[in-house]
Backbone bond lengths (Angstrom), bond angles and torsions (degrees), N, CA, C in turn:
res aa  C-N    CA-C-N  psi(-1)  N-CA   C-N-CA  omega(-1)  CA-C   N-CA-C  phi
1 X - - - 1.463 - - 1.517 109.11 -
2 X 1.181 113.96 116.03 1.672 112.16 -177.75 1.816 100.00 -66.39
3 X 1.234 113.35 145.65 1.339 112.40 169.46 1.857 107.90 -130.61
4 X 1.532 115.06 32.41 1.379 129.56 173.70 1.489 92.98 -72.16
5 X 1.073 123.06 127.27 1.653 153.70 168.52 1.333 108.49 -108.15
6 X 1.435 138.08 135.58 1.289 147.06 144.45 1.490 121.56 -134.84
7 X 1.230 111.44 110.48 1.388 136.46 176.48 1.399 92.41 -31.46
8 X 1.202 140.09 156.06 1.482 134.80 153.14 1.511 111.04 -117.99
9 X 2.082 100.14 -69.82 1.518 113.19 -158.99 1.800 99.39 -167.33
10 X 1.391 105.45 146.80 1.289 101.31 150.75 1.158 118.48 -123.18
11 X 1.809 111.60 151.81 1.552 104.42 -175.38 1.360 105.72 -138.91
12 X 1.398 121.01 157.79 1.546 126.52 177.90 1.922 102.63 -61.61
13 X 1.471 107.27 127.99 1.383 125.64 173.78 0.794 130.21 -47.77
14 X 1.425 152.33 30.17 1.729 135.91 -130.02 0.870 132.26 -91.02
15 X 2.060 107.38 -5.44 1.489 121.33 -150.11 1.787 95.52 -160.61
16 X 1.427 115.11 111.76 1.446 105.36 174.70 1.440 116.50 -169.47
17 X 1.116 111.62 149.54 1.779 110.04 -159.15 1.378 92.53 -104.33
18 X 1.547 132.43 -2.41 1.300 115.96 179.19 1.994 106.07 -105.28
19 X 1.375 102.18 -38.54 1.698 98.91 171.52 1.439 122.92 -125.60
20 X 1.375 131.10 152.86 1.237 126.11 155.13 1.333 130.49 -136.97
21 X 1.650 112.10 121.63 0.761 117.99 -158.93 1.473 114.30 -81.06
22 X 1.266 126.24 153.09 1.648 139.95 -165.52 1.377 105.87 -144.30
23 X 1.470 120.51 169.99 1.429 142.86 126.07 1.101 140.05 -84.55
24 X 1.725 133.35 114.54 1.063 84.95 -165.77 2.046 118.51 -112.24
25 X 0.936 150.28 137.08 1.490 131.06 -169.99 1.367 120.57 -92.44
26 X 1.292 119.76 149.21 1.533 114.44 -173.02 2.160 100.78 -165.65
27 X 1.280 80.44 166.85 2.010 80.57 -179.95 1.966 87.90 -125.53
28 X 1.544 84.81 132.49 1.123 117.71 -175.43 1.290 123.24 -108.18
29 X 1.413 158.36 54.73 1.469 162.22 -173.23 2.014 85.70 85.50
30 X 1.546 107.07 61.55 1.518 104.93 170.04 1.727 119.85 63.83
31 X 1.409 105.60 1.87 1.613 108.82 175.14 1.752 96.39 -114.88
32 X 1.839 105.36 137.97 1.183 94.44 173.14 2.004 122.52 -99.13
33 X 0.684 96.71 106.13 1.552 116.07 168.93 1.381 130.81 -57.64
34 X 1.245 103.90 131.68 1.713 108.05 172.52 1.542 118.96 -152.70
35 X 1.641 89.97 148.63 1.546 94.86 -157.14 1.686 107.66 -139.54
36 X 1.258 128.20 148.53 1.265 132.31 -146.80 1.805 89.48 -110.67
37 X 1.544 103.36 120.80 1.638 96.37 168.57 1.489 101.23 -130.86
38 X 1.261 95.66 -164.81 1.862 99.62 -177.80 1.304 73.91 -145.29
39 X 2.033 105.72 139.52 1.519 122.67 172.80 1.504 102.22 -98.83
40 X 1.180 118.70 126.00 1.872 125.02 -176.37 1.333 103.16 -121.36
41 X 1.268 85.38 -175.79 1.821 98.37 179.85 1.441 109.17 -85.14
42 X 1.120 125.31 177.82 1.752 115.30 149.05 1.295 111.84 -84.87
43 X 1.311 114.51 -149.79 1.776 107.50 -171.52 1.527 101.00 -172.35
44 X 1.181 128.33 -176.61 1.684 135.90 -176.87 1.403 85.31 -165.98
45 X 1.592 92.04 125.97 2.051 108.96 153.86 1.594 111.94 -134.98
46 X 1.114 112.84 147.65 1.291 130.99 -176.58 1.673 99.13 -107.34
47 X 1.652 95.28 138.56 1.548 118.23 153.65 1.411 113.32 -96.96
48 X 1.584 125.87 101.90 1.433 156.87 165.15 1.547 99.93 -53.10
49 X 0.997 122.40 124.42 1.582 124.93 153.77 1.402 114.14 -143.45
50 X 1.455 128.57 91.31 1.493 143.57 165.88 1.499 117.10 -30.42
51 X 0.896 124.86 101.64 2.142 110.73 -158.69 1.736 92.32 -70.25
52 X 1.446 116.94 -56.93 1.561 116.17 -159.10 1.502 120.45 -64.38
53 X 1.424 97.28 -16.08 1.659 116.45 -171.77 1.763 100.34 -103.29
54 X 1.137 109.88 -3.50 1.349 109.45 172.25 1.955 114.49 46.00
55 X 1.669 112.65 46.45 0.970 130.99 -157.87 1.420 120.48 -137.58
56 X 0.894 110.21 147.69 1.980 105.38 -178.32 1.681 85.41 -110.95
57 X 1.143 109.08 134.93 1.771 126.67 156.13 1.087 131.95 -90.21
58 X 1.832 108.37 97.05 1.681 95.20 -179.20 1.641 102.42 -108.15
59 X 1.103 127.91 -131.46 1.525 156.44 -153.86 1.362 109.44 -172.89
60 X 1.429 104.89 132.63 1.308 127.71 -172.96 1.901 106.50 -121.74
61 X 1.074 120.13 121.25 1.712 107.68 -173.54 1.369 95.96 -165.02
62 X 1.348 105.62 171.86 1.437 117.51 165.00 1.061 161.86 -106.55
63 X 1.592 125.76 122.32 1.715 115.65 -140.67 1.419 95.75 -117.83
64 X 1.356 119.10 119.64 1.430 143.60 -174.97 1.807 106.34 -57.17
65 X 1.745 113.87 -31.19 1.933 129.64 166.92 1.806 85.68 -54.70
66 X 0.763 109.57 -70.33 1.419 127.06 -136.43 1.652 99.23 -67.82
67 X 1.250 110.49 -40.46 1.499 122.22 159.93 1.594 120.14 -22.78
68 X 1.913 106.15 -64.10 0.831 153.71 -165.82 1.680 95.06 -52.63
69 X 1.250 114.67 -40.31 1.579 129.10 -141.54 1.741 97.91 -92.59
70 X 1.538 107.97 -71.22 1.260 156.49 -131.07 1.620 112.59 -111.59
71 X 1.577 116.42 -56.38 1.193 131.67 -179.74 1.658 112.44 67.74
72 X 1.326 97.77 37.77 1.731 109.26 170.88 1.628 93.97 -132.71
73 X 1.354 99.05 -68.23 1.944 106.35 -176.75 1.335 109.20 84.51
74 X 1.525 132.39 -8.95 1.379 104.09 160.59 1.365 127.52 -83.17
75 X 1.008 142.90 163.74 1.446 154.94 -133.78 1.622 113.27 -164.27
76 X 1.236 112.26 129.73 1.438 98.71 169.59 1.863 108.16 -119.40
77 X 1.120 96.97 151.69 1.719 110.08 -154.40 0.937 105.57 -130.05
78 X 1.963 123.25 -179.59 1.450 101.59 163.46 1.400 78.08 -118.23
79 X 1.711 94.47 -175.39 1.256 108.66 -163.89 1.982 112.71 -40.83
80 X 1.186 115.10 168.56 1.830 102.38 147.40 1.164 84.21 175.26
81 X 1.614 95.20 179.85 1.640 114.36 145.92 1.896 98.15 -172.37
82 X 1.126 102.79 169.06 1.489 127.99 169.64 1.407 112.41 -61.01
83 X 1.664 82.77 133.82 1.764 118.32 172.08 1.894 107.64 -66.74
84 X 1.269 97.70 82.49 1.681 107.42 174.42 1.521 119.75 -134.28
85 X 1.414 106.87 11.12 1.384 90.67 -177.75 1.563 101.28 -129.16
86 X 1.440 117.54 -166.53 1.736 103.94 178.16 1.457 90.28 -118.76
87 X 1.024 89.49 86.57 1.648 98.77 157.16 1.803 105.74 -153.13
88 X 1.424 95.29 164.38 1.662 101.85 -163.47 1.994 94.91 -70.02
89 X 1.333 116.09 160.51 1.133 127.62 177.45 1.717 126.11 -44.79
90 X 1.674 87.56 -44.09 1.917 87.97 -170.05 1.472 88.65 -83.77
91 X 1.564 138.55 -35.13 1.496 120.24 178.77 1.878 109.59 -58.50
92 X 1.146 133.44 -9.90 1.207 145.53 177.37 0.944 99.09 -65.28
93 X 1.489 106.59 -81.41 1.806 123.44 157.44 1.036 107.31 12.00
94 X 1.606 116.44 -99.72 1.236 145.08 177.75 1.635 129.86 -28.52
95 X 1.730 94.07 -40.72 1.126 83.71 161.81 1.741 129.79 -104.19
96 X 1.071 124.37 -3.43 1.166 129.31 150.27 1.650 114.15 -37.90
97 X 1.307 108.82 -58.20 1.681 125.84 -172.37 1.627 94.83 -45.67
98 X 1.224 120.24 -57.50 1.172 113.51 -161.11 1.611 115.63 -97.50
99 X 1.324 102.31 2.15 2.192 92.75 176.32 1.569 87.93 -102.52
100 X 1.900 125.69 -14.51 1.290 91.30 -173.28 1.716 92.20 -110.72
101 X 1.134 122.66 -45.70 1.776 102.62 179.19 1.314 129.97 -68.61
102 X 1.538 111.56 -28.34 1.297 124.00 -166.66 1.642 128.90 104.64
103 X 1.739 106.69 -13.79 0.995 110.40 168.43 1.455 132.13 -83.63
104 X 1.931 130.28 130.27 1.196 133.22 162.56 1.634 120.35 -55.59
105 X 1.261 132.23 98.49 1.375 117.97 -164.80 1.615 92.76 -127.73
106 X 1.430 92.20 128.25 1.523 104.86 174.48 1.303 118.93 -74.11
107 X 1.241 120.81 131.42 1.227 127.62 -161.58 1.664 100.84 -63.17
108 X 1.836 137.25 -35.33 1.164 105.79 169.88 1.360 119.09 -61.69
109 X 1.337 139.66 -27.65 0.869 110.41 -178.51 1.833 130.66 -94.13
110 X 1.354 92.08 43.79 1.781 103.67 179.44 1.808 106.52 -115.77
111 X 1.133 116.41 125.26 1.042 112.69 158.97 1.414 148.03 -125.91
112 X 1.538 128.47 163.14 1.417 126.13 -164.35 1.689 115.70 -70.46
113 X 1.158 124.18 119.74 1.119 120.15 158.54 1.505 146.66 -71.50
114 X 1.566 88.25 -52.50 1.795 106.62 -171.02 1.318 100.05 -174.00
115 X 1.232 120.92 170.14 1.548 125.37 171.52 1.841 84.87 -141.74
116 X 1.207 111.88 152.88 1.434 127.62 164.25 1.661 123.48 -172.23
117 X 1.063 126.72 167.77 1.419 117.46 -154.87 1.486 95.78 -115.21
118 X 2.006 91.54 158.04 1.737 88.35 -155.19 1.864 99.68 -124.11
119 X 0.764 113.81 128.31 1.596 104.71 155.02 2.119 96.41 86.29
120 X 1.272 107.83 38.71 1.407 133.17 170.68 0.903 123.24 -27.08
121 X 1.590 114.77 -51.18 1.910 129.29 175.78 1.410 95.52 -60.02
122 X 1.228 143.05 -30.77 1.667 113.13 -144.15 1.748 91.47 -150.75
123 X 0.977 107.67 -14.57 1.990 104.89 -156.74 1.956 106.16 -149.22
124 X 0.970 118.24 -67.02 1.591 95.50 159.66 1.689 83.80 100.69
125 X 1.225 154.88 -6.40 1.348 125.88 -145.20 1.879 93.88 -86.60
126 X 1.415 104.49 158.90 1.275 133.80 173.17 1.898 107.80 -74.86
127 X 0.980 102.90 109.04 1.297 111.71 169.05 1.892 129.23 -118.03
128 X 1.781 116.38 108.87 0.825 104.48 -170.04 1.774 123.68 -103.02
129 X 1.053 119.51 134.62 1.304 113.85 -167.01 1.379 128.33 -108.84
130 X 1.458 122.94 128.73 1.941 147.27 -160.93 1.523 98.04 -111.85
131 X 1.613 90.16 137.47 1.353 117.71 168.97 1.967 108.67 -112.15
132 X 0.983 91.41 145.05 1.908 100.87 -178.53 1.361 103.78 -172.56
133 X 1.630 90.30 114.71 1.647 94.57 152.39 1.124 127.57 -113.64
134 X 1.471 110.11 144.63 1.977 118.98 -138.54 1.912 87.34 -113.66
135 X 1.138 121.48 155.88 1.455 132.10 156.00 1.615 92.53 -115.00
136 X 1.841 94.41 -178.91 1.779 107.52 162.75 1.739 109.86 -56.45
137 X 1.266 119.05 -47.06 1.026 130.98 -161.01 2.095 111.87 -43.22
138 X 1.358 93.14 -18.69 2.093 106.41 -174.21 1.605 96.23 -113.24
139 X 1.339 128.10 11.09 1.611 124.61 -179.26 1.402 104.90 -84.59
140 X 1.269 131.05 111.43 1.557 133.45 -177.35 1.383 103.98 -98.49
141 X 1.363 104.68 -51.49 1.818 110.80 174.65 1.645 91.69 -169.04
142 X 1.966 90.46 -178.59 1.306 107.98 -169.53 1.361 141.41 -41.54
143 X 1.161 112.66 -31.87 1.560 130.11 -173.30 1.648 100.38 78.14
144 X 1.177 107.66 -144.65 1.431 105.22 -165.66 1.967 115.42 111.48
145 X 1.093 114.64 -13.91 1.238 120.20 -177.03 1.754 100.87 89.78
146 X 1.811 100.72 -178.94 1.691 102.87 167.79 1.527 94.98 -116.35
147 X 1.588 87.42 173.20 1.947 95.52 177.45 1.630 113.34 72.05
148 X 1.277 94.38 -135.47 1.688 109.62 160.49 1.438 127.09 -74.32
149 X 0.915 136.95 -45.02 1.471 161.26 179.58 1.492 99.68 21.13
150 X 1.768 102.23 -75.46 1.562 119.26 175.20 1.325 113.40 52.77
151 X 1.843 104.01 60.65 0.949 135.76 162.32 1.544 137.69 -90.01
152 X 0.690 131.12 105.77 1.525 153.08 171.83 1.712 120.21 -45.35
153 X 0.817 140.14 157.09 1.625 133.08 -145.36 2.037 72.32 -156.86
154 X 1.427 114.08 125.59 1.199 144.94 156.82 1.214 142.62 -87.09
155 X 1.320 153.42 29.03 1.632 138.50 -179.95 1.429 106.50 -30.96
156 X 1.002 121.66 135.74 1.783 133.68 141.56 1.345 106.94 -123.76
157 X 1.319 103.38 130.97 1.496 116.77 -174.64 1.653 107.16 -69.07
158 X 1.000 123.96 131.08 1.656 138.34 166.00 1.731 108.03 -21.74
159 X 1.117 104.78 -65.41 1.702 110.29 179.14 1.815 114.38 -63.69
160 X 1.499 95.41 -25.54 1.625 97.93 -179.22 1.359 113.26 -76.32
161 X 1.441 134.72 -13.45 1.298 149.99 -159.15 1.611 110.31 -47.52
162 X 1.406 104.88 -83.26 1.334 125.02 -179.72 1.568 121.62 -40.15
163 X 1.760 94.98 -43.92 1.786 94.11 178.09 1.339 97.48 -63.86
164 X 1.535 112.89 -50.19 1.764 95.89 -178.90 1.169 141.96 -95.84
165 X 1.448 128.89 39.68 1.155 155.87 145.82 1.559 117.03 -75.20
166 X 1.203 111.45 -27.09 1.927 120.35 -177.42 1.467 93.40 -98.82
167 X 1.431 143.18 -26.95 1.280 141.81 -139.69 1.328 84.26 -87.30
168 X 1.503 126.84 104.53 1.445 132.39 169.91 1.817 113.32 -54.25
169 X 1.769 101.62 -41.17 1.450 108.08 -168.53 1.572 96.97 -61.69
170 X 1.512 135.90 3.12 1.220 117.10 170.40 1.519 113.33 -107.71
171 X 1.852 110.23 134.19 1.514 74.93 178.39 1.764 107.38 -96.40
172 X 1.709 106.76 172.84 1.402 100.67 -169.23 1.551 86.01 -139.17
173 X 1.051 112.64 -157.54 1.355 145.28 168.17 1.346 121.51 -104.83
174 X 1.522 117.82 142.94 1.558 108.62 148.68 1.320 138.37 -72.88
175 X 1.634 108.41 -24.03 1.879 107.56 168.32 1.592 100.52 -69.15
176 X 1.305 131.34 -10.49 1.470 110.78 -174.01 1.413 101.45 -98.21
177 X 1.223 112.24 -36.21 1.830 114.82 164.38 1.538 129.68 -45.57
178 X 1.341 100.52 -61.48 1.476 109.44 151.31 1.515 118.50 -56.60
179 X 1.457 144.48 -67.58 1.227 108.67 159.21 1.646 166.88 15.15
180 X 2.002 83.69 -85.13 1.149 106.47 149.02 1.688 141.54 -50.08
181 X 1.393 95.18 -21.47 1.606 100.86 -159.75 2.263 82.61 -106.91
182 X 1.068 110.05 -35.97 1.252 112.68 159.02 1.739 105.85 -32.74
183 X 1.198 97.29 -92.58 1.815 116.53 -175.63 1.739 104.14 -40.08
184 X 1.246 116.68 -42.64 1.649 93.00 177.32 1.471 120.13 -85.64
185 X 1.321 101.42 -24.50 1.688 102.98 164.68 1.564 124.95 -61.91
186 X 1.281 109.61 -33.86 1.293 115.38 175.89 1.795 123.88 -85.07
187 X 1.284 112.98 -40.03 1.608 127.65 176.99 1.689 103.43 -105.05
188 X 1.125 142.39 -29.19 1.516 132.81 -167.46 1.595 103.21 -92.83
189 X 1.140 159.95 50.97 1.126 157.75 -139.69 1.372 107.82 -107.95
């Protein structure tokens, strides 16, 4: 996975099939108010856990925000992607699982967790979240994402979890945080 970064440019957004940005106006206890959001898609991510490898599977890639922040920009996530096609959510799921890890996962054996909304101040999107645990037996090939993606395929070992969930020097996500804290509440008892 190349991880060569070059800063280029930033430029005002004006045109984009993934966000749009608005204002929005409203009266609030008789004052009128306005507030700047970005309209997105929703999205679906899965929590990966490998049983034989004794491993949770995320994705490691690079987020151009996070760039902004940090000056590394990779991120580790769990799987997902955006609500853009017409197909039902967990087939989304599904296919996310397999253009970015590589795994075939049958949709019975994926299941619903939670849905909750992400990124509130500015964007609001609906995010719903899948559990699947994968053996060798659903590995077709590498994953990696399609196109550009230039995504990275993750193990973290089960016992390694916790140290790296607190490890600030990593950045993560909150659907993978929440997740996580899902999966030990529910199976670590």
């Amino acid at each position: 996975m190349s991880r060569k970064i070059e800063f280029i440019r930033i430029e005002e957004c004006v045109s984009s099939d993934y966000i749009k940005p608005k204002s929005m106006f409203y009266v609030q206890n008789s004052v009128e108010q306005r507030w700047d959001i970005v309209d997105t898609h929703n999205s679906v991510a899965i929590l990966l856990y490998h049983e034989a490898l004794d491993s949770f599977v995320f994705v490691k890639q690079f987020r151009p925000s996070i760039y902004l922040k940090n000056k590394d920009g990779f991120t580790y996530e769990l799987c997902a992607g955006i609500v853009d096609k017409d197909k039902s959510l967990i087939e989304i799921a599904q296919e996310e699982i397999l253009e970015e890890t590589g795994y075939a996962v049958p949709l019975e054996k994926m299941e619903k967790i939670s849905s909750f909304y992400t990124a509130v101040g500015f964007a609001g999107g609906r995010q719903t979240l899948y559990f699947a645990v994968l053996d060798e037996s659903m590995k077709v090939n590498e994953g990696g994402g399609i196109e550009d993606e230039n995504i990275e395929v993750i193990y973290l070992k089960k016992e390694d979890t916790l140290e790296f969930m607190f490890d600030e020097s990593i950045a993560t996500t909150s659907g993978l945080m929440f997740a996580l804290m899902w999966y030990f509440r529910n199976f670590e008892k």
